[in-house]
C-alpha positions as CSV (number, residue, x, y, z in Angstrom):
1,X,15.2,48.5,53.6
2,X,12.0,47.2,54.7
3,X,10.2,46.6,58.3
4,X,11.1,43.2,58.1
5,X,13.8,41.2,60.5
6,X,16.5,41.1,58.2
7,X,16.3,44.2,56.4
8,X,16.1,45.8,60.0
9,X,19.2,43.7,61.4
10,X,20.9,45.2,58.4
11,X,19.5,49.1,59.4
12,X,21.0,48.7,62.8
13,X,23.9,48.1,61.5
14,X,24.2,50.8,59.1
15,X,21.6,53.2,61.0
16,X,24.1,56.2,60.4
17,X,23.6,56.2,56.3
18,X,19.9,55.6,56.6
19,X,18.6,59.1,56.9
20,X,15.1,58.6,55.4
21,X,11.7,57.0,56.3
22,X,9.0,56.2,54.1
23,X,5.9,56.1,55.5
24,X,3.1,54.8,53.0
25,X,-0.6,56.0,53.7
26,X,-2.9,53.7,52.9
27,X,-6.7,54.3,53.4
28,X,-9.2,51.5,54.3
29,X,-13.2,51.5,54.1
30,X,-15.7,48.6,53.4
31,X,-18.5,50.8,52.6
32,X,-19.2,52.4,49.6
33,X,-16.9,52.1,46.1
34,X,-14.4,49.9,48.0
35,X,-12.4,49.6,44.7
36,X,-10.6,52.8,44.3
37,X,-9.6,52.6,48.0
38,X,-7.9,49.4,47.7
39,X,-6.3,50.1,44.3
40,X,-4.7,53.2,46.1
41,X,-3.2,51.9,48.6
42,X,-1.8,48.7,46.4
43,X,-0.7,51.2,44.3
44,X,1.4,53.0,46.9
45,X,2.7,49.8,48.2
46,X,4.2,49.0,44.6
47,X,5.9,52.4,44.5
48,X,7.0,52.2,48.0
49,X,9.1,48.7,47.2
50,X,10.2,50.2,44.1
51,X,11.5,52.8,46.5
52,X,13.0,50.5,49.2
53,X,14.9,48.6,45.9
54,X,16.5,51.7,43.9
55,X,17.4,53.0,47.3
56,X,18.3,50.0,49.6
57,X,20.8,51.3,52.5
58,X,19.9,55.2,52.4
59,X,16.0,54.4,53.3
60,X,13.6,52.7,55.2
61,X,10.1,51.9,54.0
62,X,7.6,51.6,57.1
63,X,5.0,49.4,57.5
64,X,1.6,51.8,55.9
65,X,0.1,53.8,58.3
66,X,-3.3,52.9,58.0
67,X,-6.4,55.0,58.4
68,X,-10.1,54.8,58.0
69,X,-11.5,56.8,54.7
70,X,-13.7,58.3,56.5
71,X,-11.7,59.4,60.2
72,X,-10.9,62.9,60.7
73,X,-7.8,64.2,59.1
74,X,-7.1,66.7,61.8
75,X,-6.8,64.3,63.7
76,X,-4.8,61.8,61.5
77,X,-2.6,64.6,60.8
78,X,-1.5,65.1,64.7
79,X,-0.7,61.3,64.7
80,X,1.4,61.6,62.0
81,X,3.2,64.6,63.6
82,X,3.7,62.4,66.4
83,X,5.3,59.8,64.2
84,X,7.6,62.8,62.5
85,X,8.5,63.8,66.4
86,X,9.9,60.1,66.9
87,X,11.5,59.5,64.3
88,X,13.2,63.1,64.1
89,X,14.2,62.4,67.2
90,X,16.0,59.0,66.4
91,X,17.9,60.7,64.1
92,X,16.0,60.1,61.0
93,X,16.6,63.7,59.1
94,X,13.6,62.9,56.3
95,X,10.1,61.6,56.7
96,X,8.3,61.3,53.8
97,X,4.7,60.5,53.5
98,X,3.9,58.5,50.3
99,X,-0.4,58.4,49.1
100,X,-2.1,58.3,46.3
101,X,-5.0,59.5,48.4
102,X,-6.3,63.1,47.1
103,X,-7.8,64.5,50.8
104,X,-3.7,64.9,52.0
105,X,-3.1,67.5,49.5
106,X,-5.7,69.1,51.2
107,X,-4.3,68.8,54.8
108,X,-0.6,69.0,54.0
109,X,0.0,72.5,55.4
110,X,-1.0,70.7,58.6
111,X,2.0,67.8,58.4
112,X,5.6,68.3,59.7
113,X,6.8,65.6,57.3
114,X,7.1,65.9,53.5
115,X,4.1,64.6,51.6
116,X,4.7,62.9,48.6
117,X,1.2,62.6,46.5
118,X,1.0,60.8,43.5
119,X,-2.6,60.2,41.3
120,X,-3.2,56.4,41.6
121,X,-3.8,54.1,38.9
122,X,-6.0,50.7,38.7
123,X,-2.7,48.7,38.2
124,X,-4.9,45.6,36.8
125,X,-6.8,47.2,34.2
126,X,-3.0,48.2,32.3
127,X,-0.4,45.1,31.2
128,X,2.2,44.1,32.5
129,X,4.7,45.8,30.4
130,X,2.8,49.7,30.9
131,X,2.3,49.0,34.1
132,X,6.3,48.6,34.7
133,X,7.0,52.0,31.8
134,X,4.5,53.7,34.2
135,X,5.9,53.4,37.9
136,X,9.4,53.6,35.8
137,X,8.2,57.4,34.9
138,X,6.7,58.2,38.3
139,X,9.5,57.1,39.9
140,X,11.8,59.6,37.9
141,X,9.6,62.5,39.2
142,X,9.5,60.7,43.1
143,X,13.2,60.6,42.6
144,X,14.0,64.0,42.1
145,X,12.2,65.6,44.7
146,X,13.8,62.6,47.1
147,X,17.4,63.9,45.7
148,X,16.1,67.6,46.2
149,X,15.5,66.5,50.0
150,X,18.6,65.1,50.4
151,X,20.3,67.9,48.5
152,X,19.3,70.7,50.9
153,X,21.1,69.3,53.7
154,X,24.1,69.8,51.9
């Protein structure tokens, strides 16, 4: 499900099965090599709705949490625990933090949530067809360690 009106009418509905929230990080600047900034965060977005499609009904995809390139992650990462506090406490038992940005491995010991970091691609300078082989193989890795989530609470 998505943060859209119909996909959330159809949350509220089912909100007990819906146990995880995907929160996608997405970076902004317009100084500097712009490029590799956007392509990271339009490559997150793709994964994120292949997400939201293989798992329609047991997740929610977020609108991205946007940040400037350039902001302090200390204190991005104590907004983002606020986010995990809220949405803990509405019953969501998974928040996962999807970026391709590099600087959150650096700061994840510092996030309540699961981060989910995955190297971004240029996802124009590939065709069509590698392009779909490619997010087909990270989303086999992004898979299992969703399952693994979902396993421990078994």
């Amino acid at each position: 499900m998505r943060w859209i009106t119909k996909d959330i009418e159809m949350f509220l509905k089912a909100k007990e099965y819906v146990d995880t929230v995907i929160v996608p990080l997405v970076p902004i600047t317009l100084s500097g090599d712009v490029k590799p900034i956007v392509e990271m965060g339009e490559f997150i977005s793709l994964i994120a709705t292949e997400l939201e499609r293989e798992y329609k009904g047991r997740l929610l995809v977020l609108s991205a949490f946007t940040y400037l390139k350039n902001e302090e992650y200390a204190s991005l990462c104590e907004r983002l625990n606020v986010w995990y506090k809220h949405l803990t406490a509405e019953e969501v038992k998974h928040v996962v933090l999807l970026t391709a940005d590099p600087d959150w491995k650096l700061n994840e010991k510092d996030l309540e949530a699961t981060l989910l970091w995955i190297p971004s691609i240029s996802i124009y300078e590939i065709d069509k067809k590698s392009l779909e082989q490619l997010v087909k193989s990270q989303m086999k890795q992004i898979q299992t360690i969703v399952m693994s989530l979902w396993q421990k609470e078994k």
